[in-house]
C-alpha positions in Angstrom: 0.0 0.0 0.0 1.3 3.7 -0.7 1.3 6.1 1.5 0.4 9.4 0.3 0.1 13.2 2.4 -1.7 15.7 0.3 -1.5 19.3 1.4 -4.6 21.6 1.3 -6.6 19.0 0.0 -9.6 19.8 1.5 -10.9 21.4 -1.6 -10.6 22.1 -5.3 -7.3 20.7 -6.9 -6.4 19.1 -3.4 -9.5 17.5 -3.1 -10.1 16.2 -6.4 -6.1 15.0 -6.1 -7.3 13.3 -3.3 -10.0 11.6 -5.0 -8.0 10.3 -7.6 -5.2 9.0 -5.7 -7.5 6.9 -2.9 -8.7 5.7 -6.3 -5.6 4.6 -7.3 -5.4 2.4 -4.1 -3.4 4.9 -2.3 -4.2 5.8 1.6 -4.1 9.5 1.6 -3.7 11.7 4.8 -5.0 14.9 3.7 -3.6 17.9 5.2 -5.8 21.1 6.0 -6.1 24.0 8.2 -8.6 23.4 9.8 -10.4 19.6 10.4 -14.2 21.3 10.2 -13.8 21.7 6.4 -13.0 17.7 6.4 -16.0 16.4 5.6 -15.4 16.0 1.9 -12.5 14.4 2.2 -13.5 11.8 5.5 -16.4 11.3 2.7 -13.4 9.9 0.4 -12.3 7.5 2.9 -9.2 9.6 3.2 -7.4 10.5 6.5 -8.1 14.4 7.6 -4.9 15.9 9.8 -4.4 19.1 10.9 -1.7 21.1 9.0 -1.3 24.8 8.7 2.2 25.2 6.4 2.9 28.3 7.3 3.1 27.0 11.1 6.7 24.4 12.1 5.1 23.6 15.1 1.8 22.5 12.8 3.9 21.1 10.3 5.9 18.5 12.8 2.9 17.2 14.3 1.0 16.7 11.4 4.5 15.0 9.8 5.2 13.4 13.3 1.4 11.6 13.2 2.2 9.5 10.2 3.0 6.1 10.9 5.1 6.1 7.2 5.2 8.2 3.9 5.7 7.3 0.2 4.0 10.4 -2.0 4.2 14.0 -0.6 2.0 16.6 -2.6 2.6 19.8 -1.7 -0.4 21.2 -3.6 -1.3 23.9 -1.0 -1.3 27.7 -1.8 -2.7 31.2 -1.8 -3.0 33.7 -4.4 -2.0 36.6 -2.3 -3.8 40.4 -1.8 -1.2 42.3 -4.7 -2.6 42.0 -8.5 -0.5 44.6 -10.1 2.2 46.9 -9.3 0.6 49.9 -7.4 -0.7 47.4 -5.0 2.7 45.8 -4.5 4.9 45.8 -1.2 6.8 43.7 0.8 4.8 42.1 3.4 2.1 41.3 0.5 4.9 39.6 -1.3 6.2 38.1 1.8 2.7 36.5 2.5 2.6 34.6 -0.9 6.6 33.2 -0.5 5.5 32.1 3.2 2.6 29.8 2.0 3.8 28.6 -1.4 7.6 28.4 -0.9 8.8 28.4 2.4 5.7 25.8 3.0 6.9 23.7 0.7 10.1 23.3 2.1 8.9 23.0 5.8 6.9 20.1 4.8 8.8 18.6 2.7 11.8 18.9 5.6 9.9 17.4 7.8 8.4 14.4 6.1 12.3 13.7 4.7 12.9 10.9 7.3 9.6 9.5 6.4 10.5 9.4 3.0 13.8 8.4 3.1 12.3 5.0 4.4 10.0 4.4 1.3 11.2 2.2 -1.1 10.2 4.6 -3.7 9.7 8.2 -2.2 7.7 10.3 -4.6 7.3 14.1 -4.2 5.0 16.4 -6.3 5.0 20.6 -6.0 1.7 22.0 -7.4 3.5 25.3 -9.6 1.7 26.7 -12.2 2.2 28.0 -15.7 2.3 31.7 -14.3 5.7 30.6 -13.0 7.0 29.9 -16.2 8.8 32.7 -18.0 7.8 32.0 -21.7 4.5 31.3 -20.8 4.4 34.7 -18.8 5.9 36.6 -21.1 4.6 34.5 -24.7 0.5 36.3 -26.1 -1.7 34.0 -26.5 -0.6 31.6 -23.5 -3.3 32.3 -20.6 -0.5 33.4 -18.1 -0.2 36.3 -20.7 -2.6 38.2 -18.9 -1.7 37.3 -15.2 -0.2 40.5 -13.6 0.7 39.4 -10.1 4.0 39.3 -9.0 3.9 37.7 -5.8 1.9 34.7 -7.2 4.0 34.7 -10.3 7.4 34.8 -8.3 6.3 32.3 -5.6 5.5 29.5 -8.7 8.7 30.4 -10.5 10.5 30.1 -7.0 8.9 26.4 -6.8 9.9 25.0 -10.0 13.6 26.3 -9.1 13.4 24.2 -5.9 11.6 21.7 -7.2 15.1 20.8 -9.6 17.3 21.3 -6.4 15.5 19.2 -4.2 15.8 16.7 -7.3 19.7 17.3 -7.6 20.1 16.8 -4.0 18.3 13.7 -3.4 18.6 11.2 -6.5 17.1 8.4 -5.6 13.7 10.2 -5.2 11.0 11.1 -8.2 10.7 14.9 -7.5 8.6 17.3 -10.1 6.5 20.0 -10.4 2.9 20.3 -12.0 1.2 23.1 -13.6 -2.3 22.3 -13.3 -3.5 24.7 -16.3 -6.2 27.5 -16.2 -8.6 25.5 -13.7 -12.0 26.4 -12.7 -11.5 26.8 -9.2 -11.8 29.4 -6.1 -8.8 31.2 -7.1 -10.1 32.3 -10.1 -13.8 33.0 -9.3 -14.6 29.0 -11.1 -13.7 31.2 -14.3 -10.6 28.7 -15.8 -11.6 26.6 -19.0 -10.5 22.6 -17.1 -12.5 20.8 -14.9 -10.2 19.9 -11.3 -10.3 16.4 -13.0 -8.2 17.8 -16.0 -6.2 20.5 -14.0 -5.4 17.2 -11.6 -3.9 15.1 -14.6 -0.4 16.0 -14.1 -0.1 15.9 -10.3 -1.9 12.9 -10.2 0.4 11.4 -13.4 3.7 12.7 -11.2 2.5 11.1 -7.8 2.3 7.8 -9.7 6.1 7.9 -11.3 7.9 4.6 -11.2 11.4 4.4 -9.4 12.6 4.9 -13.1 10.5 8.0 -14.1 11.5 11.7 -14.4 12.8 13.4 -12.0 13.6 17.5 -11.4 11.0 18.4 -14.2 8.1 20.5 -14.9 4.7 19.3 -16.7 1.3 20.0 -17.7 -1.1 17.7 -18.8 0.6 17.2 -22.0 3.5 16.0 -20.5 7.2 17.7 -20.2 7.1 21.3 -20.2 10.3 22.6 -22.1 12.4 25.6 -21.8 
């Protein structure tokens, strides 16, 4: 049986991530905030546990709880408050890189002894395409028209650790996923997938074999390229 952890999966992407992998035959812990907005995910059959990953002390007990780990998702994130430049500053920047970077990488610290007992320790970071230079910068690609910076930055900053973390620890299967334009919260349900197609590549990644890739970036159509 694998073992999976799913952060903020108690809704949209997470959840429907969380669907697919108990599906799959995996157990799934599902990590949330706050254990009143479980019920979607107890309804599953999935494990709910309390994790806030902006919070160590969260973090550890959440990590310390499991009694072993083979797939980590880090899928939780936040948009942010700054959607241009005249609403920009520090701390709304700050905000963003504490949730979707610095998150990632207490989690992922502090399930590393957990997964370094898995015979085949698999680790997905949910990025997105508005991290992605050419797509940012390329008409006619939806990021196109994304002007956030925080958000922008904080996905750009998880596909760069996403290939370090890769470097650093070979014998794990560590990549990032861009789910696409989704219909979800963040964008007022106004993206063109369902969760089921903006799920494909996480979902694809946190079912690698010890041989797959490793330290890259996809979408639903596979390898993203520079």
């Amino acid at each position: 049986m694998t073992t999976t952890m799913i952060t903020g999966a108690n809704k949209s992407l997470g959840l429907e991530t969380t669907r697919r992998l108990i599906e799959a035959g995996h157990t799934v812990y599902a990590g949330m905030r706050d254990l009143a907005t479980g019920a979607a995910v107890r309804a599953l059959g999935a494990h709910p546990v309390q994790l806030d990953v902006t919070d160590q002390a969260s973090v550890d007990a959440a990590l310390g709880s499991l009694p072993e780990l083979d797939v980590l998702v880090n899928n939780a994130g936040i948009l942010g408050t700054s959607f241009g430049v005249d609403d920009l500053n520090p701390e709304a920047l700050q905000e963003v890189l504490d949730t979707n970077v610095l998150g990632i990488v207490r989690v992922t610290q502090a399930a590393l002894p957990l997964l370094r007992l898995s015979r085949q320790p698999v680790i997905v970071n949910v990025s997105s395409g508005v991290g992605w230079p050419r797509f940012l910068s390329t008409e006619g690609h939806d990021e196109f028209t994304v002007p956030a910076i925080p958000y922008a930055a904080s996905k750009a900053a998880v596909i760069a650790l996403t290939v370090q973390y890769a470097k650093n620890l070979p014998t794990f299967r560590i990549n990032a996923s861009d789910p696409g334009y989704t219909a979800t919260d963040f964008n007022g349900h106004g993206g063109h997938q369902t969760v089921t197609e903006g799920t494909d590549a996480t979902v694809a990644l946190a079912l690698v074999a010890a041989d797959g890739p490793t330290g890259q970036f996809h979408n639903r159509q596979g390898r993203i390229h520079y």
